[in-house]
C-alpha positions in Angstrom: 84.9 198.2 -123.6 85.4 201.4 -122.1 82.9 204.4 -123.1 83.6 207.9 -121.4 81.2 210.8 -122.7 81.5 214.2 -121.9 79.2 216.8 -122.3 79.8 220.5 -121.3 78.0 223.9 -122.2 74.3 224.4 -122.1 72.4 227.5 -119.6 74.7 227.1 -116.9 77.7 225.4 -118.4 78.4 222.7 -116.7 79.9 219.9 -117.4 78.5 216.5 -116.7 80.3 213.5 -117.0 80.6 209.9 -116.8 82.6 206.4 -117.5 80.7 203.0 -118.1 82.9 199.4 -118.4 80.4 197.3 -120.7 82.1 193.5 -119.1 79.9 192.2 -116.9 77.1 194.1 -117.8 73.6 192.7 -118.8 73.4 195.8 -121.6 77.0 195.6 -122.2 76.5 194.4 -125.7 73.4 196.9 -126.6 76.3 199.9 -125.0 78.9 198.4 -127.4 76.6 198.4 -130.7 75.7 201.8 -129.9 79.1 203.0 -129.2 80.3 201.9 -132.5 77.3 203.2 -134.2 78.1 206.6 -133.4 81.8 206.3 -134.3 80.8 205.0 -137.2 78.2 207.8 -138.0 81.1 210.7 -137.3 83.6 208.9 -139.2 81.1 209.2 -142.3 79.9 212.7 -141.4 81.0 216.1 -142.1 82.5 218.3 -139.8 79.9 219.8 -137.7 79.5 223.7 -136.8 79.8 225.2 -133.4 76.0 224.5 -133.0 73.6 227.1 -130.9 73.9 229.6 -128.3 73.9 227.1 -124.9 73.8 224.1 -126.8 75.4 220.8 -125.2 78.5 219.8 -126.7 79.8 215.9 -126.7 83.3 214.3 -126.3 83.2 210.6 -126.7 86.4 208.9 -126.1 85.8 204.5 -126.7 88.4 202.3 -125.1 92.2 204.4 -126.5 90.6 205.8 -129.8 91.2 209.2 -130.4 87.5 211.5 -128.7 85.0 212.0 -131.1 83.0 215.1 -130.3 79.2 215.9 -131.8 76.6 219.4 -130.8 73.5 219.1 -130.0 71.0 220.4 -132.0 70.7 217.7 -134.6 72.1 214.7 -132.6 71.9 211.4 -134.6 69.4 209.0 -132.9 72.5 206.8 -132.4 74.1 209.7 -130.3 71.1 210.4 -128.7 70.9 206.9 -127.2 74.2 206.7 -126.1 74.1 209.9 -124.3 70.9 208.9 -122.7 71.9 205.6 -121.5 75.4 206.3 -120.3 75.0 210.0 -118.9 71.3 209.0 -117.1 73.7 207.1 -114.6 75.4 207.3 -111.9 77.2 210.8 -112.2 
């Protein structure tokens, strides 16, 4: 599975990004439950609102579905684990 999360905005507004293939990898499986947690979550959510002044803003695109995107404040702890674990690497 590929995961590619974007986030943008925030004080300075930049944008930080990064791409992680879960084959081969020992959390592979843990990345892929997550992933489909969140798409899950937004598919059952409402719309959300343009969120806060300088708030970080999400695009999460999962192998060719169509990018989900999600604000920070009030992140799901699903989203919250998936943006730590694949944005705290490499890029």
């Amino acid at each position: 599975m590929r995961i590619r999360l974007i986030r943008d905005g925030g004080l300075l507004g930049r944008s930080h990004e990064a791409d992680v293939d879960t084959l081969g990898r020992p959390d592979g499986t843990e990345l892929e439950r997550l992933a489909h947690e969140v798409l899950t979550e937004q598919d059952a959510r409402p719309r959300a609102g343009p969120g806060v002044p300088d708030a970080y803003h999400y695009r999460l695109t999962v192998d060719d579905r169509p990018p989900v995107e999600f604000t920070d404040p009030g992140l799901t702890e699903g989203q919250l684990r998936l943006v730590e674990r694949v944005l705290g690497e490499g890029s």
